[in-house]
N, C-alpha and C positions, 0 to 999 in steps of 0.2 A: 706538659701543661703550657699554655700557652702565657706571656704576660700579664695578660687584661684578666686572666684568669688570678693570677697570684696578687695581680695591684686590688682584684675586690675581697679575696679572702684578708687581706691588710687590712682592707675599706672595712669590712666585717667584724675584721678581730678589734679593730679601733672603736668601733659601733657597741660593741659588746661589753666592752670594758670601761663605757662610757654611763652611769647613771641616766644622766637627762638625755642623750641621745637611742635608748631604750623606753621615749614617752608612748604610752598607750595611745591609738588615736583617740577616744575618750578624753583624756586627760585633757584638762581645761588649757586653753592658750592664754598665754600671756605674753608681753612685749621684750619683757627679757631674753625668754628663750629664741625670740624672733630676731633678736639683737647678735646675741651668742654667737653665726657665722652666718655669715652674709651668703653663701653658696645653699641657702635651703629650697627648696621647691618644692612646692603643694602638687600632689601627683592626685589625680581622681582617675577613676576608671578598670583601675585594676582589678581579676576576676576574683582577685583573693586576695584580703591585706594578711600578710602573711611576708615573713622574711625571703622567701624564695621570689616573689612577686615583686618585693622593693628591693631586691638583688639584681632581677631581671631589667627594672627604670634602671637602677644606679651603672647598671653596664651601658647604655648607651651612653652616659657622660665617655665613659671611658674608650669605645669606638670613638667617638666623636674625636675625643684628645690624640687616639691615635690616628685620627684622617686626615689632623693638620687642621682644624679648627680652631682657632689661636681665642676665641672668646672665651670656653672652655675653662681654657687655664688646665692647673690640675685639677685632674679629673675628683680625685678621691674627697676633694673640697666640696662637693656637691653633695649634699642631704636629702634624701630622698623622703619624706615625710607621705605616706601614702594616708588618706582619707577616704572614708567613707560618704557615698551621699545625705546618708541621713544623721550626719554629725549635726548634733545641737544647736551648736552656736558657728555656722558658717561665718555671720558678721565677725566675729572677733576673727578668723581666722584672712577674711578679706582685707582688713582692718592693720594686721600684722606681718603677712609676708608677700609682700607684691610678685614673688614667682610661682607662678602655676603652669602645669601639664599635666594634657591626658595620653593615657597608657591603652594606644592602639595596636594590637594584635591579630594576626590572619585566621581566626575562629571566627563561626558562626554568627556571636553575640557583641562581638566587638563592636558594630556599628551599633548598636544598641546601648550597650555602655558607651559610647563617646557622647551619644545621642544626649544620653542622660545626664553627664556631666557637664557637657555644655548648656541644656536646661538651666540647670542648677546654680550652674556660673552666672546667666541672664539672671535669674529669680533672685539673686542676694547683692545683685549690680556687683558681682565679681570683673576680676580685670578683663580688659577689650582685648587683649593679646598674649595666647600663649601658645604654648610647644608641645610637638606630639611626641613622644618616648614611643619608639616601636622598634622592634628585631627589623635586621633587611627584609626592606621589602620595596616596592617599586611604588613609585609617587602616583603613579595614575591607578584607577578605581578607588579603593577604601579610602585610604589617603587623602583622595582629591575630593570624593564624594563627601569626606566629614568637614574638609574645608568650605568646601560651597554650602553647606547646610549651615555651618558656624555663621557664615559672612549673612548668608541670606537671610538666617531665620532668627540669629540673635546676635547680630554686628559684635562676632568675635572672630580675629581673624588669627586662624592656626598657623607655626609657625612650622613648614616641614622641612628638616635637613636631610641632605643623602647621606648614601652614606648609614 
């Protein structure tokens, strides 16, 4: 087993054992829980809100930490809150954690989901700038494709790290 492997079964077992850090996406937002760690991130786009999906964002903090990304920090510090498009109340959610990322993947549908999330982000005047969470993969096509489309079609500009 590799580190990154053992540093998210940690991340996990800490997650688990956590009450409020097992919030439903349902589950109404409030400013406290926004408050509680500063390392949280609004993730949209994933094919599946589902532990395995918010296991799979939360591992890129953890490459990242391990590529010498000093903004990072520790990795495990990072909260991965995964979201639904058609949550309720997006305002309170734009309202309460100013990090977001979308969760791009080398599937079919993936530009399709980014598509959508980024919509989404325009439609509730979500933040102007956020980060793509994705497994390696190379910055030119999908990558770049869903940057230009952010920029162009709804002045959000994607932040993509190698790596």
């Amino acid at each position: 087993m590799s580190d990154q492997a053992a540093s998210l079964r940690q991340w996990a077992a800490k997650r688990n054992g956590d009450d409020q850090a097992n919030e439903a996406v349902s589950e109404k937002v409030s400013a406290t829980k926004a408050a509680d760690n500063l390392e949280q991130v609004v993730v949209l786009g994933l094919p599946k809100l589902n532990e395995e999906y918010a296991l799979k964002a939360a591992s890129v903090f953890h490459r990242w930490a391990e590529d010498g990304m000093k903004w990072v920090g520790a990795a495990e510090r990072w909260r991965v809150i995964p979201v639904s498009l058609e949550y309720p109340e997006f305002d309170k959610l734009v309202a309460n954690y100013p990090r977001w990322a979308i969760w791009v993947e080398g599937d079919l549908d993936s530009f399709q989901r980014a598509y959508r999330a980024l919509k989404r982000i325009h439609e509730v005047n979500g933040p102007r700038r956020i980060i793509a969470l994705h497994p390696p993969m190379a910055r030119k096509g999908l990558l770049a494709n869903i940057q230009q489309v952010a920029r162009q079609y709804f002045n959000i500009d994607v932040l993509v790290f190698s790596g």
